[in-house]
C-alpha positions as CSV (number, residue, x, y, z in Angstrom):
1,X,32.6,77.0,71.2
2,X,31.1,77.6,74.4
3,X,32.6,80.3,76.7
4,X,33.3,79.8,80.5
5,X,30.3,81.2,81.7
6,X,28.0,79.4,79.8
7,X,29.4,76.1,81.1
8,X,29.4,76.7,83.9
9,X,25.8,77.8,83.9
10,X,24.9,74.3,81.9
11,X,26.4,72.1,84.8
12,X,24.8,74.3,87.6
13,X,22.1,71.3,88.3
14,X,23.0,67.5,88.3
15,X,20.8,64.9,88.6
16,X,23.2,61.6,89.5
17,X,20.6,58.3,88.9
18,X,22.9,55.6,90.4
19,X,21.2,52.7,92.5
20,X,24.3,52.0,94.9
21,X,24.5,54.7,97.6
22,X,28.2,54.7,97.9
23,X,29.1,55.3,94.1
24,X,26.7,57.9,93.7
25,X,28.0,59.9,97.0
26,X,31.4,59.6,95.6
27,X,30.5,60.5,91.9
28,X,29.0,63.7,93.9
29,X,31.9,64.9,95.6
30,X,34.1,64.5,92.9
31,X,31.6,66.6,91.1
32,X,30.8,69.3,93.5
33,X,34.9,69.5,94.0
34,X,35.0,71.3,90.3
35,X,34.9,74.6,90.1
36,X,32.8,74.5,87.1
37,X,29.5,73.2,89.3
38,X,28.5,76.1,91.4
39,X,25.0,74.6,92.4
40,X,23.7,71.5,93.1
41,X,24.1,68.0,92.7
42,X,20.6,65.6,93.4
43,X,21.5,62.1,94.3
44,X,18.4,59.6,93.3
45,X,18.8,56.1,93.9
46,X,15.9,54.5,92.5
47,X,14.8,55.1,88.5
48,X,11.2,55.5,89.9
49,X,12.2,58.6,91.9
50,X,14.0,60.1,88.9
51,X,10.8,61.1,87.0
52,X,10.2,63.5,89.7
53,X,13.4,65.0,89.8
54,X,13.5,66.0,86.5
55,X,10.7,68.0,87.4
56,X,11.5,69.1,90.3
57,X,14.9,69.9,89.1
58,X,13.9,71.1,85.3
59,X,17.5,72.1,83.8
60,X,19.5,69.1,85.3
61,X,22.2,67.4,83.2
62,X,21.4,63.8,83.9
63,X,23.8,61.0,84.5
64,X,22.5,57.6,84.8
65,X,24.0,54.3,86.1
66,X,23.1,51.5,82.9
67,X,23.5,47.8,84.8
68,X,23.4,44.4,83.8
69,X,20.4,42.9,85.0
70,X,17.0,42.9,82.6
71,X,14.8,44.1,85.0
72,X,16.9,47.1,86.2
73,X,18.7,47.9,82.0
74,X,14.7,47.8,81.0
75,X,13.3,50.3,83.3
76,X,17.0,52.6,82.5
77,X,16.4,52.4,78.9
78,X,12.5,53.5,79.6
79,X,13.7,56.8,81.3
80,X,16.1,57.4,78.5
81,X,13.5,57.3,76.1
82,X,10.8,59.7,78.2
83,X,13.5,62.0,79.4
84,X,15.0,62.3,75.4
85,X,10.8,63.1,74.8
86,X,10.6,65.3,77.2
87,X,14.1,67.3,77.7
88,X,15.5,66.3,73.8
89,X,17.8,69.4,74.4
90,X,19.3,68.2,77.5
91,X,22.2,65.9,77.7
92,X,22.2,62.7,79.3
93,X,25.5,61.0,81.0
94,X,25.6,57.3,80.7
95,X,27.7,55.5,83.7
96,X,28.2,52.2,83.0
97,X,29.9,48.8,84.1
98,X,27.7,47.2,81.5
99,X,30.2,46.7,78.7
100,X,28.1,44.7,76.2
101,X,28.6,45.7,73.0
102,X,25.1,45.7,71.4
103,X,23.9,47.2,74.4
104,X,26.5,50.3,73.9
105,X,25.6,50.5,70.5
106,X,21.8,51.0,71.3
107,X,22.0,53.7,73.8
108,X,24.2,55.2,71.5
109,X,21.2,55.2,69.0
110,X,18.6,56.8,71.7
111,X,21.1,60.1,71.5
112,X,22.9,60.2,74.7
113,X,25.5,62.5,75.3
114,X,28.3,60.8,77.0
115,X,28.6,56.9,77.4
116,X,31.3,56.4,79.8
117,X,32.4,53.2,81.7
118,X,32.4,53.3,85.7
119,X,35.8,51.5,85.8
120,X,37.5,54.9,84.7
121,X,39.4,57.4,85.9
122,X,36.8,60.2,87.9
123,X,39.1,62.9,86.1
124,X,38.2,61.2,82.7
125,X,34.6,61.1,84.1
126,X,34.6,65.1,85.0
127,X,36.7,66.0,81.3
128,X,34.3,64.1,79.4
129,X,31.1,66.2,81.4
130,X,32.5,68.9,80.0
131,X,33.3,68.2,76.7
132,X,29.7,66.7,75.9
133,X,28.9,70.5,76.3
134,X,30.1,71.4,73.1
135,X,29.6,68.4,71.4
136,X,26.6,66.9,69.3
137,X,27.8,63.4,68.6
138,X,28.2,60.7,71.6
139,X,31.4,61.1,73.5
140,X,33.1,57.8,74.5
141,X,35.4,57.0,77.5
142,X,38.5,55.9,76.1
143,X,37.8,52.1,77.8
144,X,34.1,52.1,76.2
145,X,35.9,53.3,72.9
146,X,38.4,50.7,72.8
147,X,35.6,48.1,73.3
148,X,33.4,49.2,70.4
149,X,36.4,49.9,68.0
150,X,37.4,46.1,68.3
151,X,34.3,45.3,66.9
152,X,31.5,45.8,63.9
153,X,32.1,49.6,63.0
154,X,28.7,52.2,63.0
155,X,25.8,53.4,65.1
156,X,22.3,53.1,63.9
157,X,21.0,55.7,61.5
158,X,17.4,56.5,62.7
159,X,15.3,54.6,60.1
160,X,17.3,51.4,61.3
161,X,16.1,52.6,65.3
162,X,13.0,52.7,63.9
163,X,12.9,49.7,62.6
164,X,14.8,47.7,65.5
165,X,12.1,49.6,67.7
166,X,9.2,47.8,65.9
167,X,10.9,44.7,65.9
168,X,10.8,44.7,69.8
169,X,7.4,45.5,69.8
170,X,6.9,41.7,68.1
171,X,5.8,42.9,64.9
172,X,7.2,41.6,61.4
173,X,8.8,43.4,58.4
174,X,5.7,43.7,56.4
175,X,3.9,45.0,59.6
176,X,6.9,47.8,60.1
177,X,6.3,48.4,56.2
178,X,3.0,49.2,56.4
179,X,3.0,51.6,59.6
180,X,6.5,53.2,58.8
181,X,5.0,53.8,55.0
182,X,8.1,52.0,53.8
183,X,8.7,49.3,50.8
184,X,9.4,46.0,52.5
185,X,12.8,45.4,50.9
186,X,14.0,49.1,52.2
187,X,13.2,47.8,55.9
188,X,14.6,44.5,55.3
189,X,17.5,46.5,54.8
190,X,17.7,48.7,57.5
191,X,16.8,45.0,59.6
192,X,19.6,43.8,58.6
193,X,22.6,46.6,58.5
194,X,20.9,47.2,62.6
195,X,21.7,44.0,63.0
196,X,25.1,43.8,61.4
197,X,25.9,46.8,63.4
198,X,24.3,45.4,67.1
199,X,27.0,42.2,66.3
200,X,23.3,40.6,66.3
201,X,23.3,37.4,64.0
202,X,20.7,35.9,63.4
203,X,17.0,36.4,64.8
204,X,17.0,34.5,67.5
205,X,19.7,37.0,69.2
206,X,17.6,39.5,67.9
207,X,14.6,37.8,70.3
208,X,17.0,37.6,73.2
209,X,18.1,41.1,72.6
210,X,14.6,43.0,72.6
211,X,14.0,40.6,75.7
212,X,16.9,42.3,77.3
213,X,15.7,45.6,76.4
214,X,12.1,46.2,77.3
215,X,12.3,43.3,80.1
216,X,9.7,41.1,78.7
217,X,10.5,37.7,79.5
218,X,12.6,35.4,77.2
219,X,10.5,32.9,75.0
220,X,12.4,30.5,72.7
């Protein structure tokens, strides 16, 4: 268990990624009122600016705003993925009003700290901060808990990531075979439990999924 000072340390710097002015200002205060953040909190409001911050601010925690337009969700899942490259030991705060369940299930599978929903209470918000400090599973608000409880049980191991990461990229299970230097019936497998577990059912959700994820555009 962490002691005091070293959380209070970990939440010195905050990098706040939310594109509507208003909410991040207010998710600010509410942070800087703790007494646990002694430091600074960095409002960005574009996901093109936040590359930079996490440079210029090395050691932030980050917490990210996850919407529900394409465009926007594909370029939010893009930073995930670079920042869990390039800071995989720093935590990253999901804030979300996007409530769709194969959508919580996949961040989930890119190793986020926290997935919380922006409908919640700020002192939920604040507890949960905390708590991801000393965690190393994915924390849930209790809204975005409730949500994935009421449906198919299970995040992705990371062979079925993997394997739903190739499928984006267009190619077929007996290309995915061949480059993950698995047997075709194995990745078949992990296809199909990914998809079972993404409340995906067939492959044409699949399709409309991965369209929703990298923002390509949607071809039936």
């Amino acid at each position: 268990m962490k002691n005091n000072i070293t959380v209070s340390n970990e939440l010195r710097k905050i990098m706040v990624v939310v594109p509507c002015f208003l909410t991040a200002t207010g998710m600010a205060h509410q942070l800087k009122a703790r007494s646990e953040i002694k430091d600074v909190v960095n409002i960005i409001n574009n996901i093109d600016e936040a590359y930079d911050g996490v440079f210029k601010t090395p050691h932030s925690m980050i917490v990210l705003n996850i919407s529900q337009s394409s465009k926007q969700l594909a370029e939010e899942i893009r930073f995930i993925k670079w920042y869990r490259k390039e800071k995989p030991n720093k935590a990253v705060v999901i804030y979300s009003h996007n409530h769709k369940v194969s959508i919580l299930k996949y961040l989930s599978s890119l190793g986020v700290r926290v997935i919380i929903s922006q409908y919640e209470l700020p002192s939920i918000f604040i507890t949960l901060l905390i708590k991801s400090l000393s965690s190393r599973k994915t924390l849930y608000s209790p809204m975005i808990e409730k949500i994935l409880q009421e449906q198919i049980s299970g995040e992705l191991t990371v062979c079925e990531a993997k394997v739903i990461e190739q499928l984006f990229l267009g190619h077929n299970v007996t290309q995915i075979a061949q480059h993950l230097g698995r047997d075709i019936r194995t990745v078949s497998s992990h296809k199909r439990h990914a998809m079972q577990k993404l409340g995906l059912h067939c492959d044409k959700d699949l399709h409309v999924f991965g369209c929703e994820i990298t923002g390509k555009s949607l071809f039936l």
